[in-house]
C-alpha positions as CSV (number, residue, x, y, z in Angstrom):
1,X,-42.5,14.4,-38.9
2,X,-40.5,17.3,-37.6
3,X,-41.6,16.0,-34.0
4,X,-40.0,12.4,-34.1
5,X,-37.0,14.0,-35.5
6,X,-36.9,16.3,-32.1
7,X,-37.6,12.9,-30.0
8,X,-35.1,10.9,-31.4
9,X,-32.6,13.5,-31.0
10,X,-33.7,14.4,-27.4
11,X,-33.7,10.2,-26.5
12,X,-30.1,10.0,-28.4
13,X,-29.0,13.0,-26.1
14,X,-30.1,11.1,-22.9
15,X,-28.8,8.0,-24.1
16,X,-25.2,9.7,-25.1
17,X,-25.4,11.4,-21.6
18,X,-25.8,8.2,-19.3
19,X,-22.9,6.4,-21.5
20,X,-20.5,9.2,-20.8
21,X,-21.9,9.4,-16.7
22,X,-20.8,5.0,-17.1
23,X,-17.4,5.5,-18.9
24,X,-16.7,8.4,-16.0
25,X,-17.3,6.3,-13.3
26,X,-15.6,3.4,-15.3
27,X,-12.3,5.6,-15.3
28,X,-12.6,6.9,-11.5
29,X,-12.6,3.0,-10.6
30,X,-9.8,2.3,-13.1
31,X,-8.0,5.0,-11.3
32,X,-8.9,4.0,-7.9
33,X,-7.5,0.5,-8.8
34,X,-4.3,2.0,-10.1
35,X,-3.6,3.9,-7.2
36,X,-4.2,1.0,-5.1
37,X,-1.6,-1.1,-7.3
38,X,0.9,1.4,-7.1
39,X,0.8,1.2,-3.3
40,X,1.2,-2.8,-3.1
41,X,4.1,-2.4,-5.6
42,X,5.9,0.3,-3.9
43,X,5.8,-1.5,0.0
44,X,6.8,-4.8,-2.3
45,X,9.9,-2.8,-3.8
46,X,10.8,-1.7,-0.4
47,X,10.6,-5.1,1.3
48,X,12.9,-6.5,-1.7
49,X,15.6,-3.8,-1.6
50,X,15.6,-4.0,2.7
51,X,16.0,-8.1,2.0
52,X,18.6,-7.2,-0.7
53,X,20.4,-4.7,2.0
54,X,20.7,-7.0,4.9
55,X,22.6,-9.6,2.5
């Protein structure tokens, strides 16, 4: 009895472990994107306020 106990806790560890390693790389990629977005927005703000300077 005592050693399924142990095995479901040591297969609920593993399986806790590889759905933390997902959400991490899940966030890197999130923040990857971000980044990304933030560099399209900020050459689109700069081509509006150079059209909106040569008015």
């Amino acid at each position: 009895m005592f050693g399924e106990k142990a095995q479901i806790s040591i297969e609920l560890i593993i399986v806790l472990a590889a759905v933390v390693a997902i959400v991490l790389l899940l966030v890197s990629q999130l923040q990857k994107t971000a980044e990304q977005g933030t560099k399209v927005f900020d050459k689109k703000t700069d081509s509006i306020f150079k059209e909106i300077e040569d008015i």
